[in-house]
N, C-alpha and C positions, 0 to 999 in steps of 0.2 A: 504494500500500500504506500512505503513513503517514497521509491520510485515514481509510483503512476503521481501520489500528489508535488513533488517537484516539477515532475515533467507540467502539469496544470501552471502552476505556478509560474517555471518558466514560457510558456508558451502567452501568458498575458502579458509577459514584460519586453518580450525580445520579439523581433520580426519572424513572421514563417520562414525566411530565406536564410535567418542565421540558426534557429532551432531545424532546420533541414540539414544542415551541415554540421549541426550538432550532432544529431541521429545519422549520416553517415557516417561518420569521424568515430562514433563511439568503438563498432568493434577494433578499428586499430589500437584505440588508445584502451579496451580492455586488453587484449592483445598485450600492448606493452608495459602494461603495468601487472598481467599474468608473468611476463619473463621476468621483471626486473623484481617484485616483490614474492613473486609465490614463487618463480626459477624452475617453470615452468614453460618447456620449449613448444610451439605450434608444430605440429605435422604440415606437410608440405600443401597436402590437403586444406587443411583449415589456413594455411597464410593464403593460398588461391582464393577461396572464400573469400576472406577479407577485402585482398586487393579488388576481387569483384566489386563487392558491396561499394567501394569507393570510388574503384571507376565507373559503377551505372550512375554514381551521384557527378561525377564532374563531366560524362557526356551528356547528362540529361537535361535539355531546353523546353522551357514551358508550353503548351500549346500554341500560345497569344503572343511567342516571341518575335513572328515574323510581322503580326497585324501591325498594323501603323494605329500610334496610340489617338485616341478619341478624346477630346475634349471631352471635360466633366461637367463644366459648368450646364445649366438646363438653360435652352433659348429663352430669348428674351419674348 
């Protein structure tokens, strides 16, 4: 429970775009803090995993990236 309520918490404070790169980033960074504190090595298997996880986060573009942005404001 006090995972999911951080994650609440953060996601009210921080933008979607940096809590996205938060939750890709996480398995690296369990990751290295399983070798450096628990000295616990990854199977070659699980580091592929990971680096997956991180590259579907740094090729992935929004739907709406291409659209050409629209004025917000409501006509007059």
């Amino acid at each position: 429970m006090i995972p999911y309520v951080c994650d609440q918490l953060a996601m009210a404070r921080i933008s979607r775009a940096t809590f996205a790169l938060m939750l890709a980033l996480l398995p690296a960074t369990a990751t290295a803090i399983g070798v450096l504190v628990l000295r616990q090595i990854p199977s070659v298997v699980e580091i592929i995993g990971v680096v997956l996880v991180v590259a579907a986060f740094a090729i992935h573009r929004p739907a709406d990236a291409d659209a050409p942005q629209r004025d917000r404001e409501d006509p007059p």
